[in-house]
C-alpha positions in Angstrom: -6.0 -28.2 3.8 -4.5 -26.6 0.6 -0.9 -27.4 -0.5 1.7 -25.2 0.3 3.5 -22.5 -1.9 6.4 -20.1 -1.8 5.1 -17.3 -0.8 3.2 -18.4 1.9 4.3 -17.1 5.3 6.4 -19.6 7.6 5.1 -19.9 11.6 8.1 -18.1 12.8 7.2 -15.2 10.4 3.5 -15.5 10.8 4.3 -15.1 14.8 6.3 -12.0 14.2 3.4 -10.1 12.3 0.5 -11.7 14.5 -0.2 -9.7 17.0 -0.8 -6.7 14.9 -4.1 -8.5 13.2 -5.0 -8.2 17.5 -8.1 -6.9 17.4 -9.3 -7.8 13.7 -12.7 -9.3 13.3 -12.8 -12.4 12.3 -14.9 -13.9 10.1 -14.8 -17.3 8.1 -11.3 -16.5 6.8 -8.2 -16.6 9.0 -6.4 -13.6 8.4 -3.2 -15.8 7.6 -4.3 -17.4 5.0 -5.7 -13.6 3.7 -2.1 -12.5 4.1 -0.8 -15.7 2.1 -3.0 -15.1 -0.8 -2.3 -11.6 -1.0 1.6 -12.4 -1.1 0.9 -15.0 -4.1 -0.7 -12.1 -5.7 2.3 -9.9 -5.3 5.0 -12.4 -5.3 3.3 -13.4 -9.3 1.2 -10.4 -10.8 -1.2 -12.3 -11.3 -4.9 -11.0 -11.8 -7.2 -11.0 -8.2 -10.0 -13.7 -10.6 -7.0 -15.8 -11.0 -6.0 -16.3 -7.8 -5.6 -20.0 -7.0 -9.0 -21.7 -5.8 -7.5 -23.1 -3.0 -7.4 -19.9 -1.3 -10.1 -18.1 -0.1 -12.3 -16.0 -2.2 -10.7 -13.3 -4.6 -13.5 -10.8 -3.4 -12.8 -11.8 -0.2 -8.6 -11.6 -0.3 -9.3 -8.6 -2.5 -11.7 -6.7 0.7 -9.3 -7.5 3.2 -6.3 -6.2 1.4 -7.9 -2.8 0.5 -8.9 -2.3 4.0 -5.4 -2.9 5.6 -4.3 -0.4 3.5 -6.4 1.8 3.8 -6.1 1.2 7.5 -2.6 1.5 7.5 -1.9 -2.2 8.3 0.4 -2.4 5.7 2.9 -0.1 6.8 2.6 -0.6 10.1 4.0 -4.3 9.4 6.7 -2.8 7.3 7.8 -0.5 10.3 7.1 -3.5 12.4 9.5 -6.0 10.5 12.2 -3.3 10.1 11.9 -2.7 14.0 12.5 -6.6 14.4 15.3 -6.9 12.1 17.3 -3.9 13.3 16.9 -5.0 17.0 18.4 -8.9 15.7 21.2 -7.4 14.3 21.8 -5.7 17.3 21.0 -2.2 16.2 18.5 0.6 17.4 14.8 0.1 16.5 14.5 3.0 15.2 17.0 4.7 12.3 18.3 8.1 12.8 18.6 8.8 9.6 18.1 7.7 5.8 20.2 8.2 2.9 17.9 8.2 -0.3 19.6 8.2 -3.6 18.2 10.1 -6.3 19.1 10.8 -10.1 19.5 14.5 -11.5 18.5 15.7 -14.5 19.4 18.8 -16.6 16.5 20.6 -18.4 17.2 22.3 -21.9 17.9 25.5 -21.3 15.6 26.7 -24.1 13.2 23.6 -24.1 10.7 25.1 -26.5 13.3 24.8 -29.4 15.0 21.5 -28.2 12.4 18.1 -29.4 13.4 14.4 -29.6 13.2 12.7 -33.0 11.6 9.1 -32.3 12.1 7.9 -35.8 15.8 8.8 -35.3 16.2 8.4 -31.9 18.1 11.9 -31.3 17.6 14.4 -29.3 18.6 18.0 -29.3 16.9 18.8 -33.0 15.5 22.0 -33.3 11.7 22.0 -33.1 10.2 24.3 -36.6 7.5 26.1 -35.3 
């Protein structure tokens, strides 16, 4: 038994995203303690050879991460937890829409004679050519 951290998964949330690892093999590893280590590793940037020993192997964390995503797993928990928290808050599973806000930005008109000065920090100074 290792000692518990943040980012480990609680049983109510491990029971959400379960049934999706239906099917897995499974090998000397349980696929929740895979998913735990893989959330330290996001949760602190750390580096996979750092990875606590307590947790399983950071080949072995490393493997099964790469294929869920290649496989898709990854997003198909995302869509699965936003399915389960729509339907709690008493909404449809499934969003009609999205509204994704983005930044604009002008171009130079002439951009060939406009440069940026990074010892001054200015911008708009003619380029010589």
């Amino acid at each position: 038994m290792r000692q518990k951290y943040l980012t480990d998964l609680s049983d109510e949330q491990w029971a959400i995203i379960a049934p999706l690892f239906k099917g897995m093999r499974n090998r000397k590893w349980d696929k929740r303690e895979l998913v735990n280590a893989v959330l330290y590793l996001v949760d602190n940037g750390c580096k996979w050879r750092n990875l606590p020993h307590d947790f399983p192997p950071y080949s072995t964390v490393h493997s099964f991460y790469r294929r869920a995503r290649i496989s898709g797993l990854w997003d198909k928990i995302l869509q699965h937890l936003v399915e389960v928290t729509r339907k709690r808050a008493e909404r449809n599973p499934n969003p009609t829409y999205a509204i994704i806000d983005s930044q604009s930005i002008n171009t130079a008109y002439a951009s060939e004679q406009v440069g940026f000065d990074g010892g001054k920090k200015t911008k708009d100074i003619n380029v010589i050519s």
